[in-house]
C-alpha positions as CSV (number, residue, x, y, z in Angstrom):
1,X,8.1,-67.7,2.9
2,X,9.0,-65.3,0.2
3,X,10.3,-66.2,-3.5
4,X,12.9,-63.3,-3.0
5,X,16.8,-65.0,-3.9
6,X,18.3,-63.6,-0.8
7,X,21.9,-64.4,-0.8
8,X,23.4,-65.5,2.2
9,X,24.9,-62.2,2.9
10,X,21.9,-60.9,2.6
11,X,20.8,-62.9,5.0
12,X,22.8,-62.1,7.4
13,X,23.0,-58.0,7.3
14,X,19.1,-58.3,7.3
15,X,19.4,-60.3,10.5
16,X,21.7,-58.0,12.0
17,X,19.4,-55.2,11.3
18,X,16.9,-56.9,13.1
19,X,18.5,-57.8,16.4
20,X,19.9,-54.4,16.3
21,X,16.7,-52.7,16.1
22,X,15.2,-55.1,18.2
23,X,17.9,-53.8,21.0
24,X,18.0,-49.6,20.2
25,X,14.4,-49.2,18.5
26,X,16.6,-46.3,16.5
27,X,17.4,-47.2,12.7
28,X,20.3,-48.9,12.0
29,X,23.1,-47.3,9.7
30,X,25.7,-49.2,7.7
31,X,28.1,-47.9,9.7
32,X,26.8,-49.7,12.9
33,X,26.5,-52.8,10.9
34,X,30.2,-53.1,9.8
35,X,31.6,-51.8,12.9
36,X,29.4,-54.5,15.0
37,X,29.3,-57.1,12.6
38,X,30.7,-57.1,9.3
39,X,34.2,-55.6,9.7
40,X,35.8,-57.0,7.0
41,X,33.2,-56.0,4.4
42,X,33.2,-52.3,3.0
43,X,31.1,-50.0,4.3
44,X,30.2,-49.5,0.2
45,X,29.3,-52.7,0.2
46,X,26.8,-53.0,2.7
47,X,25.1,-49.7,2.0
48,X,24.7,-51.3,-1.8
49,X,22.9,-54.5,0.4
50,X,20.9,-52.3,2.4
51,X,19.7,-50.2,-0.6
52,X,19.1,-53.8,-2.5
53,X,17.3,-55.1,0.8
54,X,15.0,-51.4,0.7
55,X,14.1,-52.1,-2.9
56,X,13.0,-55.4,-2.3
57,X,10.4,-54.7,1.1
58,X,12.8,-55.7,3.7
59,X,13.9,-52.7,4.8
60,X,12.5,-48.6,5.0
61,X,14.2,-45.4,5.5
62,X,11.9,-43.5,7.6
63,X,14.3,-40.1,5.9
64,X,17.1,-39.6,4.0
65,X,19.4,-39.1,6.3
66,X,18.2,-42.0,8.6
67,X,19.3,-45.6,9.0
68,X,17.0,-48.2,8.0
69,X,14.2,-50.1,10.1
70,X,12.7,-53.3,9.5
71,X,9.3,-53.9,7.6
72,X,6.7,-56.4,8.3
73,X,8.4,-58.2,5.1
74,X,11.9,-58.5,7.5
75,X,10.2,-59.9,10.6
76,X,8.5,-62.3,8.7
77,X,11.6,-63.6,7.0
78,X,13.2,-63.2,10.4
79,X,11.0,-65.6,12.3
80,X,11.2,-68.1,10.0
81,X,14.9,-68.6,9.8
82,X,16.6,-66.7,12.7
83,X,15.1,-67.1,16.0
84,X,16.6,-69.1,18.7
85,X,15.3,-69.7,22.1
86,X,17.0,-67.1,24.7
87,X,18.2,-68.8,27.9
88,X,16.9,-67.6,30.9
89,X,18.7,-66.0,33.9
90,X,18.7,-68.2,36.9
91,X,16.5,-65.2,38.9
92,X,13.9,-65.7,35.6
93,X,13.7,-69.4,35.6
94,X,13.6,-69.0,39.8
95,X,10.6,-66.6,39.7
96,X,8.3,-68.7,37.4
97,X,8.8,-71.8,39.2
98,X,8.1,-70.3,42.9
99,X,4.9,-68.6,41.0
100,X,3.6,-71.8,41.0
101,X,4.5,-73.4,44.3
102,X,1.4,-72.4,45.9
103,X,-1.6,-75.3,45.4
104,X,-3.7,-73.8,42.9
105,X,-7.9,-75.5,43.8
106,X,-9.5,-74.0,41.0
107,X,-8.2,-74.4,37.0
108,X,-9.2,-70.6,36.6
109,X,-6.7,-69.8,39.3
110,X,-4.0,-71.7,37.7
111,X,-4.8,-69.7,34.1
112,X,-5.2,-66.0,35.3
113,X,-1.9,-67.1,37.6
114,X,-0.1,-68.3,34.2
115,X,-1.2,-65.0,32.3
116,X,-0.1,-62.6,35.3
117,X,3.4,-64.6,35.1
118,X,3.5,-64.2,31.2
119,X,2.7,-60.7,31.2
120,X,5.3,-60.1,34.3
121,X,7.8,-61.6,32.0
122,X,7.7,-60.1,28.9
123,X,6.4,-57.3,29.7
124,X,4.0,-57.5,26.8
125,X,-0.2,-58.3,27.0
126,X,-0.7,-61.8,27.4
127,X,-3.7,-64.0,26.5
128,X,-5.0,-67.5,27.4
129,X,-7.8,-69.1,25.4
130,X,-9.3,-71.7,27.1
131,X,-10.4,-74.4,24.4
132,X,-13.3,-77.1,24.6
133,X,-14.4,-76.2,28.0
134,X,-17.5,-77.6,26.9
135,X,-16.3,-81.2,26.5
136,X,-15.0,-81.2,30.1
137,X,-15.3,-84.6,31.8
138,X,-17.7,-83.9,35.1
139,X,-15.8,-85.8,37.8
140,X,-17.6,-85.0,40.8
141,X,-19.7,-82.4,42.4
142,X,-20.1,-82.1,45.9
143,X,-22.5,-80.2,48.1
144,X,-22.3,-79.1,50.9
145,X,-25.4,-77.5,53.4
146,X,-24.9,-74.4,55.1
147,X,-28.4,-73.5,56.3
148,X,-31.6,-74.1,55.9
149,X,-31.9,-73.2,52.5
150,X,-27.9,-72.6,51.3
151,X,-26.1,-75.2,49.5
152,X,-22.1,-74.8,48.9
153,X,-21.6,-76.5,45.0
154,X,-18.3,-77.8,44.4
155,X,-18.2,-78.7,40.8
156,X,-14.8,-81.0,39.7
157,X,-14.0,-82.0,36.7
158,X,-11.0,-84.2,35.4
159,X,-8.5,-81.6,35.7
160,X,-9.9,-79.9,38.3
161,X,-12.2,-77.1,40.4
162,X,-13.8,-75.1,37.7
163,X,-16.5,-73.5,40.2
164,X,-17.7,-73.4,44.1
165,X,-20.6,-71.0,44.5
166,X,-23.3,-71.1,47.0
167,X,-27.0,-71.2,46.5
168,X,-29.9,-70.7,47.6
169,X,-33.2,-73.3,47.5
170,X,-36.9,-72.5,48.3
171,X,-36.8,-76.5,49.3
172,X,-35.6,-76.8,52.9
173,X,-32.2,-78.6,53.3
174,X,-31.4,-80.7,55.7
175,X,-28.5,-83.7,56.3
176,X,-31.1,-86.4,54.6
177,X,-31.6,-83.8,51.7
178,X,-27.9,-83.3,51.0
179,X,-26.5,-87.1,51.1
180,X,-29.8,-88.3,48.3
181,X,-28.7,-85.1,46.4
182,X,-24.9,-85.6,46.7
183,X,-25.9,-89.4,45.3
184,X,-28.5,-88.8,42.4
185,X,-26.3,-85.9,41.1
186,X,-23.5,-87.6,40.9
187,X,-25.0,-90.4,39.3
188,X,-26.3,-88.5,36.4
189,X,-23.2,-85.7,36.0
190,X,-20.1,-87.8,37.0
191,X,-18.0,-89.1,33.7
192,X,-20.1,-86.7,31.3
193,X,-19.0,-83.6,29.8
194,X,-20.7,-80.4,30.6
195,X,-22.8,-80.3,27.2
196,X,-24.0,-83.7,27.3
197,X,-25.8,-83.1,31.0
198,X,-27.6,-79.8,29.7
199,X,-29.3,-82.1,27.7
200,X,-31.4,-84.4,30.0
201,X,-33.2,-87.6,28.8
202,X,-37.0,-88.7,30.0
203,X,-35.5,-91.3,32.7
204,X,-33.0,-88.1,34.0
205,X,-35.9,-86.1,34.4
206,X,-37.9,-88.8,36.4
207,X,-35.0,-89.4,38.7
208,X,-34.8,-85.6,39.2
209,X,-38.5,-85.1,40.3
210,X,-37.3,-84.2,43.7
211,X,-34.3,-82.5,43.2
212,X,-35.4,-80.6,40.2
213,X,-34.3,-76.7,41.3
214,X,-31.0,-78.8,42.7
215,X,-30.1,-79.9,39.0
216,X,-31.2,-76.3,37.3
217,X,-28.7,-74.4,39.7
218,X,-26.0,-76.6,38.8
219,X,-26.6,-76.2,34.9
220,X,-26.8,-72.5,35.2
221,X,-23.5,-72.8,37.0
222,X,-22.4,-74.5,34.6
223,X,-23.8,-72.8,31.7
224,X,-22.2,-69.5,33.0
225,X,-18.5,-70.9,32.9
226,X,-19.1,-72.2,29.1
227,X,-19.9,-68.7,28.2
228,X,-17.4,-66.5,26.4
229,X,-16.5,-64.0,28.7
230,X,-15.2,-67.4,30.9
231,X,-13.1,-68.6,27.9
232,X,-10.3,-65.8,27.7
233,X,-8.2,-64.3,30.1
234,X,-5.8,-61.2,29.6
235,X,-3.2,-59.6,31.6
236,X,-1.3,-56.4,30.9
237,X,-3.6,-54.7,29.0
238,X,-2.3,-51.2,29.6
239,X,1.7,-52.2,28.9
240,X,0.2,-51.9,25.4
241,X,-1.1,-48.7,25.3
242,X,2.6,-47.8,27.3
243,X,4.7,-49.1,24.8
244,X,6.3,-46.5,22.6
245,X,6.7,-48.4,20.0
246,X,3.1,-48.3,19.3
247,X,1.2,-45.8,16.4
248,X,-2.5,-44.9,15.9
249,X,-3.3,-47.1,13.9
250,X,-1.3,-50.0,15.9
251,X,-3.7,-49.1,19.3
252,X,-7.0,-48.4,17.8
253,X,-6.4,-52.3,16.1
254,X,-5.6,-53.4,19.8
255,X,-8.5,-51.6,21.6
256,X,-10.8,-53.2,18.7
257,X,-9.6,-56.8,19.5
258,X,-9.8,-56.5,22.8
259,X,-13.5,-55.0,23.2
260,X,-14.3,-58.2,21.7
261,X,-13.5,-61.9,23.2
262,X,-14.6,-63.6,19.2
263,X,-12.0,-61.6,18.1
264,X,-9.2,-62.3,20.7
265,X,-10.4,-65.8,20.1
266,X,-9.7,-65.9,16.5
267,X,-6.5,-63.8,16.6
268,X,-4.9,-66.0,19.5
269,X,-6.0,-69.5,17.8
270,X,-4.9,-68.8,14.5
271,X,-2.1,-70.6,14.9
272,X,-4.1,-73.3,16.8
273,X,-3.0,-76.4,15.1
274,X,1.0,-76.2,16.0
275,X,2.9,-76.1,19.6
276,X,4.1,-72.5,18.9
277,X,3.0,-70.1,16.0
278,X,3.7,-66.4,15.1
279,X,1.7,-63.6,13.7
280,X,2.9,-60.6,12.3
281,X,1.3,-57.3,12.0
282,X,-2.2,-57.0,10.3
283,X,-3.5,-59.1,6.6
284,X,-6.3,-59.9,5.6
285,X,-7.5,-62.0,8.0
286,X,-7.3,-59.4,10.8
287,X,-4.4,-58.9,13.1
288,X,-3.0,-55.3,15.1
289,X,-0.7,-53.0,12.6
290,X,3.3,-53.2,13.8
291,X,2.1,-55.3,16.3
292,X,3.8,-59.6,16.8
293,X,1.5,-62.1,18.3
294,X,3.4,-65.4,19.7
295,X,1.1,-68.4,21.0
296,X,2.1,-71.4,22.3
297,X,0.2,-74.8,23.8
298,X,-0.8,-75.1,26.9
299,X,-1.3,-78.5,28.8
300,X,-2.7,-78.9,32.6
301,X,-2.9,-82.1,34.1
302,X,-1.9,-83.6,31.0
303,X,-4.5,-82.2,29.3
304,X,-4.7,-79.0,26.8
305,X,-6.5,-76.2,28.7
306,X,-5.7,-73.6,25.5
307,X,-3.3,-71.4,24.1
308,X,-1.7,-68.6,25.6
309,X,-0.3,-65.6,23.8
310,X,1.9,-62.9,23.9
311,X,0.9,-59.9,22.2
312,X,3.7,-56.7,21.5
313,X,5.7,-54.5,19.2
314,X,6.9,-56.5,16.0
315,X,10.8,-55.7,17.2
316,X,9.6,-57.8,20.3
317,X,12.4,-60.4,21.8
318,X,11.1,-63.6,19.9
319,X,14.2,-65.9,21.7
320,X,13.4,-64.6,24.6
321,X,9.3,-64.6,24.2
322,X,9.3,-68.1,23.3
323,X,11.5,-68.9,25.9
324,X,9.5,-67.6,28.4
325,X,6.1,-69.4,27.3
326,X,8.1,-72.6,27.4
327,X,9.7,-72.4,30.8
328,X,6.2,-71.6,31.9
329,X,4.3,-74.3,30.5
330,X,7.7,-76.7,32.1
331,X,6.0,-75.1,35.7
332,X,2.7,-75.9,34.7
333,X,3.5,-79.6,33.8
334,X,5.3,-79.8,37.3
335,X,3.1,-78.8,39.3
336,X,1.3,-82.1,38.6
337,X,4.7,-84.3,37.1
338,X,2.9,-84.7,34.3
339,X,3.3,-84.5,30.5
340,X,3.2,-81.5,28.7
341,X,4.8,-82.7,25.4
């Protein structure tokens, strides 16, 4: 990542710095870095590597006086070669699997349950895109009459509920009316995606003639779910604003990104094309100043739902983050025994 000719001892005193500050959130003096981890180099010596490490952009002195902090520069360099998965306790690893013991009948349950358990964990915001909702399979959808004039719609697709919502026709309903429309709808919707069945064809509409307000409540349903406000899912918004690690500048980015859902979007799929990817603090293609953003994969029935993210301070836990998102994503691919690699 950077052309800087770090030596390896370099390395290493930046990397303590780091996990230090990570740990105290006070600046780290040479003193603490010798007496912790470098007793048998001079104290001289490591205040010359800390001064070299300043001049180059790794490091800041916020005053004279003061230790040193890491910059952007340092956590960049950080993730890249230093991070290592954190094991989990055996309470940890215990209270993500029983989160997902109950039966989950709807996908939306399943993602706003993953995001709470994130969030609970880290104690950071969390995020879950929800990618390609559009090209979800239909499987089946299933009505069910209530009244006269009520219909329960059960819409399931290949990995799951996405909706049940009741409505209401101006046609009366009655057994004969709900066992032709359980069978024509099917026979158009089943094995499609949702965007290929808001396009009707000529013989679609013929077939339809008598269940015409039927099929238009069931696209609006489905229309609604494929709208952006359906796509993301946060939890923990206000441990952000809590965190005393964040500036100004830091929440007025946050409370920006957040008003809007294409700019969660963009900020949580950045690193869309790789299992686990992390951002760090603001550039030019957007971002939140002093702020990390960790995304990972996430796979439901075999089949990628999104990516969830993590967003805190950039002295977050990155082991321990990343180890979180994957134990999660283990429960998820349990819950069904299937593949989440």
């Amino acid at each position: 990542m950077s052309n800087d000719n770090l030596s390896e001892r370099k390395q290493k005193i930046l990397k303590a710095v780091v996990d230090e500050y990570i740990v105290s959130a006070n600046p780290i003096s040479s003193g603490e870095i010798q007496s912790k981890h470098f007793s048998e180099i001079s104290s001289a010596t490591i205040r010359n590597e800390l001064s070299a490490l300043e001049e180059m952009g790794y490091l800041i002195q916020p005053h004279v006086s003061a230790g040193r902090i890491p910059s952007k520069k340092a956590y960049s360099l950080y993730v890249e070669r230093f991070v290592e998965k954190s094991p989990l306790t055996e309470d940890e690893i215990a209270f993500i699997e029983q989160s997902f013991h109950s039966r989950f009948g709807k996908v939306e349950d399943i993602v706003r349950q993953t995001a709470k358990v994130i969030s609970d964990m880290t104690n950071y915001t969390s995020v879950i895109i929800l990618s390609n909702i559009e090209n979800v399979l239909l499987k089946e959808i299933k009505l069910v009459g209530l009244d006269e004039h009520s219909v329960l719609v059960v819409i399931i697709t290949d990995s799951g509920i996405i909706r049940d919502k009741v409505i209401t026709l101006s046609t009366p309903v009655d057994e004969t009316y709900i066992k032709d429309a359980n069978a024509m709808i099917n026979k158009i919707f089943s094995g499609r995606s949702i965007i290929a069945i808001q396009q009707p064809d000529a013989m679609i509409d013929a077939e339809l003639a008598d269940f015409k307000e039927l099929y238009e409540s069931v696209i609006e349903i489905l229309k609604a779910y494929c709208r952006s406000e359906n796509n993301v899912v946060m939890e923990g918004r206000s441990k952000f604003l809590q965190s005393s690690d964040q500036s100004r500048e830091s929440t007025k980015d946050f409370l920006e990104v957040i008003d809007t859902n294409e700019k969660i979007v963009d900020l949580i799929n950045d690193g869309a094309g790789i299992e686990y990817s992390v951002k760090i603090g603001k550039d030019e293609k957007g971002g939140i100043d002093k702020c990390a953003i960790v995304t990972a994969k996430y796979r439901y029935k075999g089949k990628e739902i999104g990516h969830a993210g993590v967003i805190g301070p950039e002295r977050m836990n990155y082991g321990k983050v990343i180890s979180i998102l994957e134990s999660v994503k283990k429960a998820l691919n349990d819950i069904d025994g299937g593949d989440n690699e």
